[in-house]
N, C-alpha and C positions, 0 to 999 in steps of 0.2 A: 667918524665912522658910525655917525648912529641913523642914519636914515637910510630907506630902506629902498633896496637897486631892485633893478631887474636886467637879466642877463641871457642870451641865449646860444645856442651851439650844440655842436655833436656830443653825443657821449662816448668819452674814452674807454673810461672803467667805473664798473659800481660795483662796490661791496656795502653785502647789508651784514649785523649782528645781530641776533636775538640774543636777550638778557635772559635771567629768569624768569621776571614776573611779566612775561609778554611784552616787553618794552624791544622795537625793534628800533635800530641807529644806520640809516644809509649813512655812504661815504660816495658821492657823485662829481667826478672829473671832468670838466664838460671842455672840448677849445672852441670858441666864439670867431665868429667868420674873418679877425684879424687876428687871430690865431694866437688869441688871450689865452692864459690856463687859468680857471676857476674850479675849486674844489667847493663844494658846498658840502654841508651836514643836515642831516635830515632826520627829523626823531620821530620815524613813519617807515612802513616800507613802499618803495617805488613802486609797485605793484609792475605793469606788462612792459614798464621803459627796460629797453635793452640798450648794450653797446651800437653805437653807429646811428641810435635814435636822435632828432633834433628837438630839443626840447628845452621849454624858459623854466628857468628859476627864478623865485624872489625871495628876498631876504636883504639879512641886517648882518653888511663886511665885519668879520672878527679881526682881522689880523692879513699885513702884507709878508712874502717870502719870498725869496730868492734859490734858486737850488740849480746844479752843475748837470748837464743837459747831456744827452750822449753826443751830440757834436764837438764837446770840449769849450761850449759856452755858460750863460746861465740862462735860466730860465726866472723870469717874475712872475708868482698867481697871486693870486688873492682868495684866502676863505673865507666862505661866508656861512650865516647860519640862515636854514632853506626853510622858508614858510613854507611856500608853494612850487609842487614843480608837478611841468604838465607837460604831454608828448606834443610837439607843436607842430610838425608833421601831416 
């Protein structure tokens, strides 16, 4: 997991944080046209990307998970940490 993807698709949900010392942290959902789940992290704000935007990220996978889906299935994403992400749209 150290080399660096790219990946692209809709945006589900974004949340951004601001810190104190101006330091802002996205948290970017995106499903991939095989209806992958990818969360990326972003230590920037997205600026004009909204929900429903289709837009690439790039970056370096941190860690695989699995989580219980409201169908009564699971779900597998991958996060990753986002160098770049851009409205591809």
């Amino acid at each position: 997991m150290d080399q660096m993807i790219e990946v692209s698709g809709y945006v589900v949900d974004i949340i951004e944080e601001e810190f104190d010392e101006g330091i802002t942290l996205a948290e970017i959902h995106i499903v991939d046209d095989n209806d992958n789940s990818i969360i990326g992290f972003y230590a920037n704000t997205t600026g004009d990307i909204l929900q429903d935007d289709y837009v690439t990220m790039r970056g370096v996978p941190a860690t695989f998970y699995s989580i219980e889906n409201v169908g009564g299935g699971t779900t597998n994403s991958v996060r990753i940490g986002v160098s770049t992400i851009e409205n591809t749209e």
